[in-house]
ROGU-303532 format. One record per residue (C-alpha): z, y, x. Coordinates in steps of 0.02 Angstrom, whole numbers. Last residue first. Example, Ala and Ser with C-alpha at 12.3 -4.5 7.8 and 13.67 -1.06 7.14 Angstrom:
BEGIN
@w:357	v:-53	u:684
@w:390	v:-225	u:615
***
This chain:
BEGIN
@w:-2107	v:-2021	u:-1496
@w:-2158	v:-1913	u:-1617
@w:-2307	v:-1800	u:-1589
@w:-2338	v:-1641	u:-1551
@w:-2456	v:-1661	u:-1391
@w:-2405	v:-1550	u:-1216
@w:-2492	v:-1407	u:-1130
@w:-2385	v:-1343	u:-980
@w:-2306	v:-1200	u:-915
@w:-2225	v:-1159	u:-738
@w:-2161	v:-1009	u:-649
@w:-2079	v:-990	u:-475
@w:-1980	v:-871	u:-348
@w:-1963	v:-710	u:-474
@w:-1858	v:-609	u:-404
@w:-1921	v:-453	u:-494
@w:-2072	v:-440	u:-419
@w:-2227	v:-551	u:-491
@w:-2323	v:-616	u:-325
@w:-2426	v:-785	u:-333
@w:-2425	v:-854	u:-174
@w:-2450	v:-1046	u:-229
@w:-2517	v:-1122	u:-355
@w:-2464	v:-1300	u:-417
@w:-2567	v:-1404	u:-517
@w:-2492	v:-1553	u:-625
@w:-2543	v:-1696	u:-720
@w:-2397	v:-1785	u:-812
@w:-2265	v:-1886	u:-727
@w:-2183	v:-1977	u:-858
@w:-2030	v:-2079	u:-803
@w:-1946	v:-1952	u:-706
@w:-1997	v:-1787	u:-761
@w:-1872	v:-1663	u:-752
@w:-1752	v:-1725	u:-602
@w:-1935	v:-1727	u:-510
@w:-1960	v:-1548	u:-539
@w:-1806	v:-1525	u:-439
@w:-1866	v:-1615	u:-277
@w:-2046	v:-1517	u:-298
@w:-1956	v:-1368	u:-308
@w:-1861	v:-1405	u:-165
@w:-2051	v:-1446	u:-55
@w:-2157	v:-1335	u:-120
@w:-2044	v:-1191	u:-69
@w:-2147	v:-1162	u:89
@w:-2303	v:-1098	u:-14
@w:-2188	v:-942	u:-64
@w:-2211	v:-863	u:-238
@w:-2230	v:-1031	u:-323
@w:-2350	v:-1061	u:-460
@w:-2346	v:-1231	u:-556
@w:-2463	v:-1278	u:-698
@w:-2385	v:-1448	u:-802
@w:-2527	v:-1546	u:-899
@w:-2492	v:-1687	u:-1041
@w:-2330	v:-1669	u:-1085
@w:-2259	v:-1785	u:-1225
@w:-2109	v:-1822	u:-1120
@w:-2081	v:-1652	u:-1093
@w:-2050	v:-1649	u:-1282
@w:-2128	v:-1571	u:-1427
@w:-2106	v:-1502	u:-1586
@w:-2173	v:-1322	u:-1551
@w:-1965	v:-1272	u:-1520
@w:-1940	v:-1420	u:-1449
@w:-2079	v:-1359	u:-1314
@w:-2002	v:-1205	u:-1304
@w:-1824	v:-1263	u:-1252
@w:-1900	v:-1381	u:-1115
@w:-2013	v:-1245	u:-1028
@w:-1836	v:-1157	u:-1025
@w:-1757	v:-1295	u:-947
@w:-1883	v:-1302	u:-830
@w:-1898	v:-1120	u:-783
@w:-1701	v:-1153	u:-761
@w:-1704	v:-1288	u:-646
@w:-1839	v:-1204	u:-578
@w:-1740	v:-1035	u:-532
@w:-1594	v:-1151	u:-454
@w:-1701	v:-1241	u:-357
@w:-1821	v:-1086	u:-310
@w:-1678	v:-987	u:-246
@w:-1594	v:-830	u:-291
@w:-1540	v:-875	u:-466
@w:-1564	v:-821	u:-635
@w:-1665	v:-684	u:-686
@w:-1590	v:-558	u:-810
@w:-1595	v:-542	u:-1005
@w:-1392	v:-589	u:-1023
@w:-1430	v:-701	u:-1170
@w:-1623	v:-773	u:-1154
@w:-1582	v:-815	u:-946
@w:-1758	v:-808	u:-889
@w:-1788	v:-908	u:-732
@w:-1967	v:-923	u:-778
@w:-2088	v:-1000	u:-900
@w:-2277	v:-973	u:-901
@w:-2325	v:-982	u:-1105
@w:-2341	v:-1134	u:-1175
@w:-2484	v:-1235	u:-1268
@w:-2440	v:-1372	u:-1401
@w:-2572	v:-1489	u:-1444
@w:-2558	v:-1548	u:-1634
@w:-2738	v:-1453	u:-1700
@w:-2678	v:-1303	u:-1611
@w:-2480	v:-1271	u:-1563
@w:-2462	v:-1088	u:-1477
@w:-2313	v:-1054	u:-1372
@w:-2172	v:-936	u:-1293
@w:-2250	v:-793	u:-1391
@w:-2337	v:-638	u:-1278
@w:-2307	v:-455	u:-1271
@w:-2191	v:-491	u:-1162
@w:-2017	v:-537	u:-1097
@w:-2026	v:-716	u:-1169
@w:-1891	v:-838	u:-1184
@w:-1835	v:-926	u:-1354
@w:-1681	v:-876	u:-1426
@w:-1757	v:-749	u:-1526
@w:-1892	v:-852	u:-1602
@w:-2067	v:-871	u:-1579
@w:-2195	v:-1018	u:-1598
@w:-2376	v:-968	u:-1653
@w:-2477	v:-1090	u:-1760
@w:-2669	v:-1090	u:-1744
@w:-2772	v:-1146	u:-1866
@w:-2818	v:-1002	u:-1945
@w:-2884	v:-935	u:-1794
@w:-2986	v:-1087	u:-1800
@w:-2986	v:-1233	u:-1684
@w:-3139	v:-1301	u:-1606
@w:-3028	v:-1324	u:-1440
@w:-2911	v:-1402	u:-1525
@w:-2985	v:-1554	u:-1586
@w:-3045	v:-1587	u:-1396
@w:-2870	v:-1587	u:-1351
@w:-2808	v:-1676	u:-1493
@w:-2930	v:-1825	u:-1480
@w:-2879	v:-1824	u:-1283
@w:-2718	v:-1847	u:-1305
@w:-2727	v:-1983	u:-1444
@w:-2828	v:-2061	u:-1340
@w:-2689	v:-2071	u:-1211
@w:-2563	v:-2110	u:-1304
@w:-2650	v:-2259	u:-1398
@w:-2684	v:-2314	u:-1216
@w:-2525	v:-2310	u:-1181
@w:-2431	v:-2220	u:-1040
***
């Protein structure tokens, strides 16, 4: 990552956090996930904030998938389809937040995550034993700049 990058990062993040209400621009669409009374993301001052994705199919309205590969591939995908939305990439991610259901599933989420972010490994937490119901194995969001590549 550059340097430029990097600054940049930080000049938005501290930007942000003396945004306005006014400020703020809220993503939404109908073929973007969210199951809430939530949006799927909030851009501030050029740093785009998502909501926790899951293995939220947008067309049938169910879960996908009984393990955590298959429900992070598509928690990632969706995390991907939001962040276009905000005009952002997951190349221009900055923090990923990770919370598994089951501690032992670090390990194959960890291998898909990897198919996702190759190149550009941004920071990441993961959480583990976080319970939602539903069949919900894994959720992840990030914060991410809106910037052209």
């Amino acid at each position: 990552m550059s340097i430029r990058r990097v600054f940049l990062g930080l000049a938005a993040l501290t930007v942000s956090a003396i945004a306005t209400p006014g400020d703020i621009e809220v993503v939404t669409g109908e073929d973007l996930p969210a199951l809430g009374p939530y949006v799927p993301a909030t851009v501030a001052n050029g740093v785009v904030y998502t909501a926790g994705q899951i293995a939220f199919d947008v067309e049938t309205g169910m879960i996908v998938g009984e393990d955590v590969r298959t429900q992070t591939r598509k928690a990632l995908e969706n995390l991907r389809t939001v962040l276009a939305a905000a005009g952002s990439s997951m190349k221009q991610t900055l923090r990923v937040n990770v919370y598994l259901k089951n501690p032992e599933d670090f390990p194959a989420m960890n291998e898909v995550y990897q198919e996702y972010f190759k190149d550009h490994k941004p920071a990441r937490t993961t959480i583990p034993g976080v319970e939602w119901g539903k069949g919900v194995l894994v959720e992840i969001d990030a914060i991410a700049l809106r910037i052209e590549d």
